[in-house]
C-alpha positions as CSV (number, residue, x, y, z in Angstrom):
1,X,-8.5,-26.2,16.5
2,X,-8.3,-28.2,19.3
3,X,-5.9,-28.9,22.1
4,X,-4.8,-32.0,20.7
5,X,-4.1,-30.7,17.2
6,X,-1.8,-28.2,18.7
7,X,0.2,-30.7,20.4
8,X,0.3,-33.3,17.8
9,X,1.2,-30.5,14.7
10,X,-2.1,-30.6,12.9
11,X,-3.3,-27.6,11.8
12,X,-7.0,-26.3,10.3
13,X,-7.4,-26.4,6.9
14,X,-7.7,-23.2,5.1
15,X,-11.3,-22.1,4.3
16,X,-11.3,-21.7,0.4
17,X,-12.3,-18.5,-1.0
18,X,-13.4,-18.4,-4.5
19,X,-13.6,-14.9,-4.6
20,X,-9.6,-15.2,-5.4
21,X,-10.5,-16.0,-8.4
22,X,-11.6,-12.4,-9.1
23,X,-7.9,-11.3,-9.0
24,X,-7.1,-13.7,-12.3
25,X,-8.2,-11.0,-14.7
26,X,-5.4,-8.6,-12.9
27,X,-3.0,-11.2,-12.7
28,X,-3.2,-11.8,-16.6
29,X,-2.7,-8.0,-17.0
30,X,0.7,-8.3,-15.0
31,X,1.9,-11.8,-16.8
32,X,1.5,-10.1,-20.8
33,X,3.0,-6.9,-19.3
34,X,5.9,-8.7,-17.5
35,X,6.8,-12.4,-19.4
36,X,4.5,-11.7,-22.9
37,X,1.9,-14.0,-22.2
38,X,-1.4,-13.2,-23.4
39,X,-4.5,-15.3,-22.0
40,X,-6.0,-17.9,-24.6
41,X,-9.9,-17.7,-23.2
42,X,-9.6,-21.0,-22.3
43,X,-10.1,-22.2,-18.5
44,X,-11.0,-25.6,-17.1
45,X,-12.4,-26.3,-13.1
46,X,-11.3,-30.1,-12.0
47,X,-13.6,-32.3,-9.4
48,X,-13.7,-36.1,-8.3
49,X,-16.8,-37.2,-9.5
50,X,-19.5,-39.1,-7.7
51,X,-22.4,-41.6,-8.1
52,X,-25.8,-40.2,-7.6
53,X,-28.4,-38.3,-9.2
54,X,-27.8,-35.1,-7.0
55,X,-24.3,-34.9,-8.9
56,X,-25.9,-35.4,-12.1
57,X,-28.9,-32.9,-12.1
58,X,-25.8,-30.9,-11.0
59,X,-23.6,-31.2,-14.0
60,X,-26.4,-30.6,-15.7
61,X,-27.3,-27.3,-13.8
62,X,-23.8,-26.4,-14.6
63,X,-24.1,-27.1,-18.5
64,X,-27.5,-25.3,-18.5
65,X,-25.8,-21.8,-16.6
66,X,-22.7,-21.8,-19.0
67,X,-24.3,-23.0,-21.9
68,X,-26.8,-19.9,-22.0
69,X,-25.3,-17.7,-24.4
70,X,-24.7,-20.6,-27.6
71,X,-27.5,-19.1,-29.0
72,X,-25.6,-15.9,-29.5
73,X,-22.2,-17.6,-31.0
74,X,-20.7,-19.1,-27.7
75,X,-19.1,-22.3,-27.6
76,X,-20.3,-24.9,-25.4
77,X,-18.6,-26.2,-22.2
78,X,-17.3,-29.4,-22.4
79,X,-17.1,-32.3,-19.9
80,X,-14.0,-34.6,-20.3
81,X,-12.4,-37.9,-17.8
82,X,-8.6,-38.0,-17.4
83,X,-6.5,-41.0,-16.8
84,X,-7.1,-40.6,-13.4
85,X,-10.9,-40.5,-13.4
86,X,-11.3,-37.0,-12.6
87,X,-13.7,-35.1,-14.5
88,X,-12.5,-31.7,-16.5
89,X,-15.1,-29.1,-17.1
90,X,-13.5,-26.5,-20.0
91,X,-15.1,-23.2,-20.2
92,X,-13.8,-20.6,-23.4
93,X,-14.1,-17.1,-23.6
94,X,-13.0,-14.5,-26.1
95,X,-9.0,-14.2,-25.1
96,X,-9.2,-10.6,-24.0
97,X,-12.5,-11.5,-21.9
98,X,-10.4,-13.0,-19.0
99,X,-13.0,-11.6,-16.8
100,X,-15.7,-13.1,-18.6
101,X,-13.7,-16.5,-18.1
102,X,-13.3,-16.0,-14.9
103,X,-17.2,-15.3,-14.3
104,X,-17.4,-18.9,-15.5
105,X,-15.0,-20.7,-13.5
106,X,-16.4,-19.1,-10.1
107,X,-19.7,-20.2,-11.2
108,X,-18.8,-23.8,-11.4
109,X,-17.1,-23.6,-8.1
110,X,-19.7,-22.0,-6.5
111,X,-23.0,-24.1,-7.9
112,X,-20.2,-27.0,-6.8
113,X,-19.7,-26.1,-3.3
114,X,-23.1,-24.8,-2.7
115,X,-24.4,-28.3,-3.7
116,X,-22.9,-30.1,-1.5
117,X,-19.8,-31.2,-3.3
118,X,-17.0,-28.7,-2.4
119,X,-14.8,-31.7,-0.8
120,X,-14.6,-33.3,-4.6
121,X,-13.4,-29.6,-6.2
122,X,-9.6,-29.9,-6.6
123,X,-8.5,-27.1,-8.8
124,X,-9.2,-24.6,-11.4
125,X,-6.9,-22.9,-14.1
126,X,-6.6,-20.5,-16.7
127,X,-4.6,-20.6,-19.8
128,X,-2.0,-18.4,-21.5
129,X,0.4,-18.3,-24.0
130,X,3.3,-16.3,-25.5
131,X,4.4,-15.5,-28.9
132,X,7.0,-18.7,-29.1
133,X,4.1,-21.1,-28.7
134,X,4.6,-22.1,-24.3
135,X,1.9,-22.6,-22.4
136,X,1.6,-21.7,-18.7
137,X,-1.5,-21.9,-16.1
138,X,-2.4,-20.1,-13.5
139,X,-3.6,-23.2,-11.2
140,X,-6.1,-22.8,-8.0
141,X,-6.4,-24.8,-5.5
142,X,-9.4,-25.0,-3.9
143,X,-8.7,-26.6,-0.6
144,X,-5.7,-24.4,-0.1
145,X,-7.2,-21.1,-1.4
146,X,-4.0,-20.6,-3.4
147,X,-2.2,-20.5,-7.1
148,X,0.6,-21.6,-8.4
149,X,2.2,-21.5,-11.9
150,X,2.5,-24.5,-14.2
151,X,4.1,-24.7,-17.0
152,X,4.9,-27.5,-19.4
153,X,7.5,-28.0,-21.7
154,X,6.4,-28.6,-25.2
155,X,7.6,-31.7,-27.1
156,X,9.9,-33.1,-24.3
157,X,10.4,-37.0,-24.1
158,X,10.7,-37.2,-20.5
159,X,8.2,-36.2,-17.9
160,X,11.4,-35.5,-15.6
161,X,12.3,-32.5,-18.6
162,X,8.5,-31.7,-19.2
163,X,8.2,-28.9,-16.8
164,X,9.8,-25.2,-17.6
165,X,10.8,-24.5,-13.9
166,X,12.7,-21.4,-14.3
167,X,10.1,-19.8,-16.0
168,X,7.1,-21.3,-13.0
169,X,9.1,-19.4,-10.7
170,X,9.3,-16.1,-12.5
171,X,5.9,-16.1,-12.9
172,X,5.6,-16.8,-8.9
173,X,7.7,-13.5,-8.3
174,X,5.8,-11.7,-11.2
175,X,2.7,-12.6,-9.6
176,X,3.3,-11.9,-5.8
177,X,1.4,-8.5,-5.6
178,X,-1.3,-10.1,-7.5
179,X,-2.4,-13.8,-6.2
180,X,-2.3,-15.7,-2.7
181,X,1.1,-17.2,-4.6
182,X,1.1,-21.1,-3.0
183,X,4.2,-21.4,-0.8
184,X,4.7,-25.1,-0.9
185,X,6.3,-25.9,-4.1
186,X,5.8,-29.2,-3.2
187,X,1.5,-28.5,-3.6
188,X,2.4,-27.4,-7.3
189,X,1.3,-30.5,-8.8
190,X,1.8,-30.7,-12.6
191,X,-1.6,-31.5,-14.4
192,X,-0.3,-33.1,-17.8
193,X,-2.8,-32.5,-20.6
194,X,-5.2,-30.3,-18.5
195,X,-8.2,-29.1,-20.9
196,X,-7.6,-25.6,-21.3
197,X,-3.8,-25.4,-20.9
């Protein structure tokens, strides 16, 4: 950081390291123990997509690497667009395999940001569920090297009412020994109709 960053406030951003990734498995441990909520094997890994072939061969490099084991009963990865153009990759694992999951979403971060595109990664996220039927995420976001919970309201009518806040920042205190909990609860963007969640 330079001189003039210091005087005019701006500071460097945080290096992301996907190795936090590896505390997930832990982390879901802690969440069924603490608030009931029991991984569903289902995690998805959001990027900007670009033009190019070099982006291309590399969605395909990804689909090759987690596609591997369909032979032996696993299901596909799937590529979706939301509303906002973003592309979704959605990985799924055997629930109680949340480190198998997790093996998955690194490796799409990784063969990302080792190609070149780690500037268009923008977050990853693992689902879970309890026994009344809410759904909750574990979000990670890559340029901040952080999580944060997420947690939408089912069947609400109003995007203002959509989001279970009480229970986001439970999970934030339940968490705190586990995860690089994001500090900014401005940063913890809702992502309505995630794949995975």
């Amino acid at each position: 950081m330079g001189f003039l960053d210091a005087i005019l406030g701006r500071s460097k951003p945080v290096r992301p390291d996907l190795d936090q990734l590896f505390a997930l498995p832990s982390a879901a441990v802690t969440l069924q123990a603490g608030a009931g909520f029991t991984p569903t094997g289902l995690g998805s890994v959001c990027f900007a997509s670009v033009e190019g072939g070099a982006f291309v061969q590399l969605q395909q490099d990804v689909r090759a690497l987690l596609d591997a084991d369909t032979e032996r009963g696993g299901v596909p990865v799937e590529f979706s667009q939301d509303a906002y153009g973003y592309t979704w990759l959605l990985a799924r694992q055997p629930p109680e395999d949340t480190a198998a999951l997790v093996n998955d979403l690194h490796a799409v971060n990784t063969l990302l940001q080792e190609g070149g595109f780690g500037p268009q990664l923008l977050c990853s996220l693992m689902g879970f569920r309890d026994a009344g039927g809410r759904s909750l995420a574990l979000v990670y976001l890559y340029k901040r090297g952080t999580f944060y919970p997420f947690a939408p309201v089912a069947g609400a009518q109003d995007k203002r009412d959509r989001r279970d806040n009480g229970l986001e920042l439970q999970v934030r205190a339940l968490l705190a020994d586990d995860l690089r909990v994001e500090e900014d609860l401005a940063r913890w963007f809702p992502v309505w109709g995630a794949p995975g969640l």
